[in-house]
C-alpha positions in Angstrom: -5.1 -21.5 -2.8 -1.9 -23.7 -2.6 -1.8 -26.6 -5.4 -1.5 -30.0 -3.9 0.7 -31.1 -6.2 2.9 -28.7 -5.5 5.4 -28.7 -2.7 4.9 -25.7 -0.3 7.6 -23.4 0.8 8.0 -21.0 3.1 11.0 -18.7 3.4 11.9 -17.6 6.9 14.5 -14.8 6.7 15.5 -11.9 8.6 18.9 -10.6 10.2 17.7 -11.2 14.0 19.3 -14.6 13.5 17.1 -15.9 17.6 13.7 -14.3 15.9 14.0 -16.2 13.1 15.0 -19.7 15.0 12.5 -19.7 17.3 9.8 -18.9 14.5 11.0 -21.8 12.1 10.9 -23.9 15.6 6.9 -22.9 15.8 6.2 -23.9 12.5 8.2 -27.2 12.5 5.7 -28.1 15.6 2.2 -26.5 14.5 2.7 -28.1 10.3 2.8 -32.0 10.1 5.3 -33.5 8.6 7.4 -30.4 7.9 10.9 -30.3 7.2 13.4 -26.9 7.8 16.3 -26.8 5.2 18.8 -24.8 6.1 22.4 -23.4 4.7 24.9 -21.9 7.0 26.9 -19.4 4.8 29.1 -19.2 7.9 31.6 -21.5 6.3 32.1 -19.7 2.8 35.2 -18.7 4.0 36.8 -22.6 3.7 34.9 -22.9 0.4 31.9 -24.4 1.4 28.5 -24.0 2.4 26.6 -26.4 5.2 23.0 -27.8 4.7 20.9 -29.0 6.6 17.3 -30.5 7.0 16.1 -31.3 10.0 12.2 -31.6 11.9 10.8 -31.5 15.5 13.1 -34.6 16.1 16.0 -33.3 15.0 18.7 -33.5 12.0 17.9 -35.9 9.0 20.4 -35.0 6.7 23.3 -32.5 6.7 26.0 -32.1 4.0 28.3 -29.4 1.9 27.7 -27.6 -1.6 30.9 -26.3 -2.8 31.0 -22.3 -3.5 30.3 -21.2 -6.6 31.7 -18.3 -8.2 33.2 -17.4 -4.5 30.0 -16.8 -4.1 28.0 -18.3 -0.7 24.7 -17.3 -2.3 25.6 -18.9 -5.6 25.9 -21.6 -3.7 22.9 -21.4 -1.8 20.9 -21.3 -5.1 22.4 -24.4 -7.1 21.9 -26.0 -4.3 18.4 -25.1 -2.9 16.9 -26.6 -6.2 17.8 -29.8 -6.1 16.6 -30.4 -2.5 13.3 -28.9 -2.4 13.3 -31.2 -5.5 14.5 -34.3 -3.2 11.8 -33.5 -0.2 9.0 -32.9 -3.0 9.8 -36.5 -4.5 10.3 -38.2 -1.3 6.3 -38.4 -0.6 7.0 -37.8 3.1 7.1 -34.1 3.1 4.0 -31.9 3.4 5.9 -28.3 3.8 9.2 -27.3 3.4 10.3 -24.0 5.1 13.9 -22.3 4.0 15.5 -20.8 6.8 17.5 -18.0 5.0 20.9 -17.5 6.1 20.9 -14.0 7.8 22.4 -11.7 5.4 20.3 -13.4 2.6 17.3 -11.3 0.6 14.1 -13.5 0.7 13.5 -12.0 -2.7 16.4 -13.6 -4.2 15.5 -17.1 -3.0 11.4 -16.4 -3.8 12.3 -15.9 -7.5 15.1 -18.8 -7.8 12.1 -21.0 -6.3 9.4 -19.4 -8.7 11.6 -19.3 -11.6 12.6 -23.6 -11.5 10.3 -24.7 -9.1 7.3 -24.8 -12.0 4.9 -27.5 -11.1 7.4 -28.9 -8.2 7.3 -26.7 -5.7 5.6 -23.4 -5.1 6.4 -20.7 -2.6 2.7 -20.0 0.4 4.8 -17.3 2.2 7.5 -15.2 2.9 8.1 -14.4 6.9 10.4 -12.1 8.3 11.1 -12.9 11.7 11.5 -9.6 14.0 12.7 -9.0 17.2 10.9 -5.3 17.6 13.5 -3.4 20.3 16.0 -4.5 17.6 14.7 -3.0 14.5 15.7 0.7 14.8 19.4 -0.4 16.0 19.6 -2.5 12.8 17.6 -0.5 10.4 20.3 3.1 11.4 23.6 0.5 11.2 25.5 1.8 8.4 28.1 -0.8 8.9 29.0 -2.9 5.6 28.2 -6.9 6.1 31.2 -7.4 6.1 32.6 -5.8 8.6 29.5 -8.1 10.3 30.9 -11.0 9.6 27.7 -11.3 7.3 28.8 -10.5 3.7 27.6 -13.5 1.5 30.2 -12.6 -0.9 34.1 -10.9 -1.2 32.5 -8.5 -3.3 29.0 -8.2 -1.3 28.8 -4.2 -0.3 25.4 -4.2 1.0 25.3 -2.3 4.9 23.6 -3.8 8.0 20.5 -1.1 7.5 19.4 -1.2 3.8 19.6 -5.4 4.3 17.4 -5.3 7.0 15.2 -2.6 5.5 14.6 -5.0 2.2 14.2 -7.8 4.7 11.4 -6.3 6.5 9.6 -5.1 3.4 9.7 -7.5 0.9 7.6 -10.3 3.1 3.9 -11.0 2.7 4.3 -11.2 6.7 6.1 -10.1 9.9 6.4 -12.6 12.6 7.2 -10.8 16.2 9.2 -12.3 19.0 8.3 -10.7 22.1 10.4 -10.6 24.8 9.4 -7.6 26.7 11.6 -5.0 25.3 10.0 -3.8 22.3 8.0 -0.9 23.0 4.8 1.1 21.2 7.7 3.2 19.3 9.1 0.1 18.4 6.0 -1.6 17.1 4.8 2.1 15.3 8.1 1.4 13.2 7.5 -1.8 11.7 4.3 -1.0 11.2 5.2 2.0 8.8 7.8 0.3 7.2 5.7 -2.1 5.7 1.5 -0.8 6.1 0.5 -3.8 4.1 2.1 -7.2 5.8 0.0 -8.3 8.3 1.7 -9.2 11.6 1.9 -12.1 13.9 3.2 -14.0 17.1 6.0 -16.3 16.0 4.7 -19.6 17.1 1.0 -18.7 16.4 -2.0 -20.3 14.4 -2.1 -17.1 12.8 1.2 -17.4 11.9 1.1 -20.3 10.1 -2.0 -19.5 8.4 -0.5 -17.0 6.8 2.7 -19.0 6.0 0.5 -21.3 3.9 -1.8 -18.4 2.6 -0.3 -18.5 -1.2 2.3 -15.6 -2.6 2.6 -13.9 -5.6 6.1 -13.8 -6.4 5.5 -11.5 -9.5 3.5 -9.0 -7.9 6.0 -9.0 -4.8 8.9 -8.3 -7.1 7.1 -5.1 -9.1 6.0 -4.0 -5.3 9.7 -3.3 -4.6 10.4 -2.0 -8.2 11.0 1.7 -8.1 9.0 2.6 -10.9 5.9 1.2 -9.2 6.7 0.6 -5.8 3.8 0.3 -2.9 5.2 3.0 -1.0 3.9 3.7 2.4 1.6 6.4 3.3 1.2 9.6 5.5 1.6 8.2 9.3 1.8 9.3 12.7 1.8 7.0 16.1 4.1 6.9 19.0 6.3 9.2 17.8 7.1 7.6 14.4 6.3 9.5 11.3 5.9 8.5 8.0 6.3 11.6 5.7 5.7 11.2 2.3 6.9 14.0 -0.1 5.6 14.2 -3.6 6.1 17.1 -6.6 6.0 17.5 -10.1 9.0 20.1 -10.5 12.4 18.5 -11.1 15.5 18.8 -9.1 18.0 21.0 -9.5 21.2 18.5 -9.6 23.8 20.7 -8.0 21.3 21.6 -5.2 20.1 18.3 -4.7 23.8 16.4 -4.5 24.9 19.4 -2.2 22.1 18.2 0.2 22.3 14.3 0.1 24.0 14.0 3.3 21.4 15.8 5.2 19.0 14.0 3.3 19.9 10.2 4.0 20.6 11.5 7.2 17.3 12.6 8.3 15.3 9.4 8.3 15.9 5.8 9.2 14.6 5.0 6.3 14.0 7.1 3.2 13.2 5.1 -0.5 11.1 6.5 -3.7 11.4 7.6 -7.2 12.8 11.3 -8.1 13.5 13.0 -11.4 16.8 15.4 -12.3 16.6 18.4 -14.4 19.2 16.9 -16.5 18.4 13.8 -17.5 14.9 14.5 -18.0 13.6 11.3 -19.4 15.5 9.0 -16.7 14.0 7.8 -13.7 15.6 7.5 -10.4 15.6 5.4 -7.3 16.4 6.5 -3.9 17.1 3.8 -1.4 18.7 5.1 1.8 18.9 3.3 5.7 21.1 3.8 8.4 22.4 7.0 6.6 23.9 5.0 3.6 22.2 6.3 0.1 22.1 4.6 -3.1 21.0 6.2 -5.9 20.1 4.5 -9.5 19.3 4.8 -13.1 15.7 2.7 -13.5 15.4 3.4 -17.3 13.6 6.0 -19.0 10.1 7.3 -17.5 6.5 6.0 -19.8 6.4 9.6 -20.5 9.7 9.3 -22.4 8.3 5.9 -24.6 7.1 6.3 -27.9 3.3 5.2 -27.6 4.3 1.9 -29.4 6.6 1.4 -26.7 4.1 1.4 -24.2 2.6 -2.6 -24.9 6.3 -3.6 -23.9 5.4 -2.1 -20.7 4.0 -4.5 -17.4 0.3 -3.4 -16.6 1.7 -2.9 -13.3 3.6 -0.1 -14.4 1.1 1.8 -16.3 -0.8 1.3 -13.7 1.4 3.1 -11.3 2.2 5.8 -13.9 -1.4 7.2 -14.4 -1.5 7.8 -10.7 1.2 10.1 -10.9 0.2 11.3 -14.4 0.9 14.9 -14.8 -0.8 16.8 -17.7 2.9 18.4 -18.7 5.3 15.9 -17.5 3.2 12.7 -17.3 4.7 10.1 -15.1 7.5 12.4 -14.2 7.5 13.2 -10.3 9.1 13.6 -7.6 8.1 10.6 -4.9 9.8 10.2 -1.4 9.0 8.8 1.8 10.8 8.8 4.9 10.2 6.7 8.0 11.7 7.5 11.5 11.3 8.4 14.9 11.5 11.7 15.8 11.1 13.0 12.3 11.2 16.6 11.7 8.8 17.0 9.0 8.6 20.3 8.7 12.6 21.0 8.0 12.9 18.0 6.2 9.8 19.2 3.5 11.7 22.9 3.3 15.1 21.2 2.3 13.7 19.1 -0.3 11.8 22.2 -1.4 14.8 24.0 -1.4 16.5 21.5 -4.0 13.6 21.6 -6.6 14.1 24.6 -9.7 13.1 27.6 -8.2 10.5 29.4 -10.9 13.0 31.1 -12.7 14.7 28.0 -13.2 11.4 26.5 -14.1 10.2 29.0 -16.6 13.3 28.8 -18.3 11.9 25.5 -20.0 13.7 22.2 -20.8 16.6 23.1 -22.8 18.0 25.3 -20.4 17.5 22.6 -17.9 20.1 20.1 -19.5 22.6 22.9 -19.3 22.7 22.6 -15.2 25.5 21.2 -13.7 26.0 17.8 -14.1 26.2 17.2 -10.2 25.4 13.4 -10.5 27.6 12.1 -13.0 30.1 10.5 -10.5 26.8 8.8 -8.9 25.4 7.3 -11.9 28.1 7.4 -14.9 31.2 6.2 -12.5 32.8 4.7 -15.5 32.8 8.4 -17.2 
C-alpha cells in the first residue's frame, strides 16, 4: 500500500517509442492530477538533454540539463531527482509517471528513485509498454543502439534485442497496444518472457491499478540477479517454447566456447546461470537476444564461501541456492532457459549435452578439471 506522504511514481519505459505514448496518454486521463515528466535523450549529441512535464492540457514546464560525463543517462539521473522533488513539494501533484527515454533500463531509473527518493517519493509501478507484432523483430535485432540512433552514451554497446529483452522483463507489468497485428504467437512470447507480470490494455482501469499497486524495488533488482534470478518455466503455446535446461555436471570449456554460436543462435532469447570446469567456484551468467551473447563472472558460488561467509549473503540468495542444492556440488548447476518460436528442443538439449564432461572427464575428479583448456579466458579475463 502506497504511503500518502510519499509521491507516487510510475516508470513507463519500453523501446516501442507509440506503445509507450499512448500508454502514458491513458494514464495522464484515468489519475487526477497527474503529471508526465519526460527527457528526450535525442539531443545528447548538442550536449544537452530536454525535459519536460506536461498533463492532459498540455506542456507546463520544459527546459535543458546539461550532459554529464558525456553521458545522456547521467544526465537523466541528476536531473530526475530534483524534479520529482519539485512536483512532490508543489502540493498540486498526486502521481508522477517517468516516461523513459527509449533506450533507457527502467531498472536504472527504479533504483536512482528508491536509492534518494527516501520519504519523498516512492516508486507504485513499473510498465513496459508493448506493441505485440513488434516484440520478436525487436527482441532477434542484434543491431548495437547506436547504429539505432538510440545509444544513451559514446561508449553505450548495448544491441536493440538484449535492451528490449531487460525492458520487457524487469517490469511488475506489461501494458499491450493492440492494433490488430499481433497475433496468438505474438502474445505466447511475451507471455514466456516474463510468466509473472500480469498484463493489460494500455489505457485501462486495470492498467492503472496496477501502476499504483506498490513495487519492490529490492526484490525486483535480485529477480534479475543471476545468481537468483526468477527464471521462467517449461512452456508450450502457439508455437512458442520455453525450454529450460538444468544439470549438475560442469562444462567442458573448450566444448562449450566451440558451440556458443549455435547456442545464442538458437533462441530469441536464452539467459541463466552455468558453471566451467575450470573455474570451479565461479559462477556464470548467460544473457543472450537477437544472437548477441554476453557472458560474465557473478562472483564465487555459496558452495565456494566459508560457512562464516554465508551471513554476508542476501536471504534471497540462499534462498535460491538450496533449490539447486546438490549433495556434491551444492549450489553449483547448470541453469538455462531459452525462449523462441519454433524452438527445436530436442537438438538444442543434445548440444548442450554434448558440451557438459563426458564421464571420463567426470570421474577424473576436480583437479584434472582445472587442467582443461582455458577456452574462456579472452571472454572473461580480456585484460590477460
Amino acid at each position: 500500500m502506497e504511503d500518502r506522504n510519499k509521491l507516487p511514481v510510475v516508470i513507463v519505459g519500453g523501446l516501442h517509442s507509440d506503445a509507450r505514448h499512448q500508454v502514458v496518454e491513458g494514464l495522464l486521463r484515468d489519475v487526477p492530477h497527474s503529471v508526465a515528466l519526460h527527457h528526450d535523450l535525442a539531443t545528447a549529441e548538442k550536449g544537452t538533454v530536454r525535459r519536460t512535464v506536461r498533463d492532459t492540457s498540455g506542456v507546463l514546464a520544459d527546459g535543458e540539463a546539461p550532459l554529464v560525463n558525456d553521458c545522456a543517462c547521467c544526465a537523466l539521473r541528476e536531473d530526475l531527482m530534483p524534479e520529482l522533488e519539485r512536483l512532490a513539494a508543489d502540493g498540486a501533484t498526486r502521481t508522477a509517471v517517468v516516461e523513459l527515454w527509449d533506450s533507457v533500463e527502467p531498472r536504472t531509473m527504479a533504483e536512482v528513485i528508491a536509492a534518494h527518493g527516501e520519504g519523498v517519493v516512492e516508486v507504485t509501478g513499473v510498465i513496459t509498454a508493448v506493441d505485440p507484432a513488434l516484440v520478436l523483430p525487436y527482441l532477434v535485432n542484434g543491431d548495437d543502439l547506436a547504429e539505432a540512433g538510440l545509444a544513451a552514451a559514446a561508449t553505450d554497446q548495448r544491441t536493440v534485442g538484449d535492451t528490449w529483452a531487460r525492458q520487457l522483463e524487469y517490469a511488475s507489468a506489461v501494458a499491450l497496444v493492440e492494433d490488430g497485428r499481433g497475433d496468438e504467437e505474438d502474445r505466447a512470447l511475451i507471455s514466456q518472457l516474463h510468466p509473472t507480470a500480469p498484463q493489460a490494455a494500455a489505457g485501462s482501469k486495470e492498467l492503472t491499478k496496477l501502476a499504483l499497486a506498490g513495487f519492490d524495488v529490492e526484490a525486483a533488482g535480485a529477480g534479475q540477479h543471476p545468481a537468483c534470478a526468477l527464471l521462467p518455466q517449461e512452456a508450450e503455446e502457439a508455437g512458442v517454447s520455453t525450454l529450460v535446461w538444468r544439470r549438475h555436471r560442469p562444462f567442458h570449456p573448450g566444448r562449450l566456447y566451440d558451440a556458443l554460436e549455435d547456442l545464442a543462435c538458437a533462441a530469441a532469447r536464452s539467459r541463466g546461470r552455468f558453471w566451467l570446469a575450470d573455474r570451479l567456484d565461479t559462477l556464470l551468467s548467460w544473457d543472450a537476444a537477437g544472437g548477441a551473447l554476453c557472458v560474465e563472472s557473478n562472483g564465487p558460488w555459496l558452495a565456494s564461501l566459508p560457512d562464516a561467509a554465508w551471513d554476508m549473503v542476501p536471504p534471497v540468495r540462499r534462498a535460491a541456492a538450496a533449490l539447486d542444492w546438490h549433495p556434491e556440488h551444492g549450489d553449483c548447476c547448470q541453469h538455462l532457459v531459452f525462449v523462441s518460436p519454433g524452438l527445436d528442443r530436442e537438438g538444442l538439449t543434445a548440444l548442450l549435452d554434448s558440451c557438459l564432461l563426458t564421464d571420463g572427464e567426470y570421474e577424473a575428479g576436480r583437479t584434472a578439471w582445472k587442467d582443461l583448456p582455458a577456452a574462456f579466458d579472452a571472454l572473461l579475463d580480456p585484460a590477460h
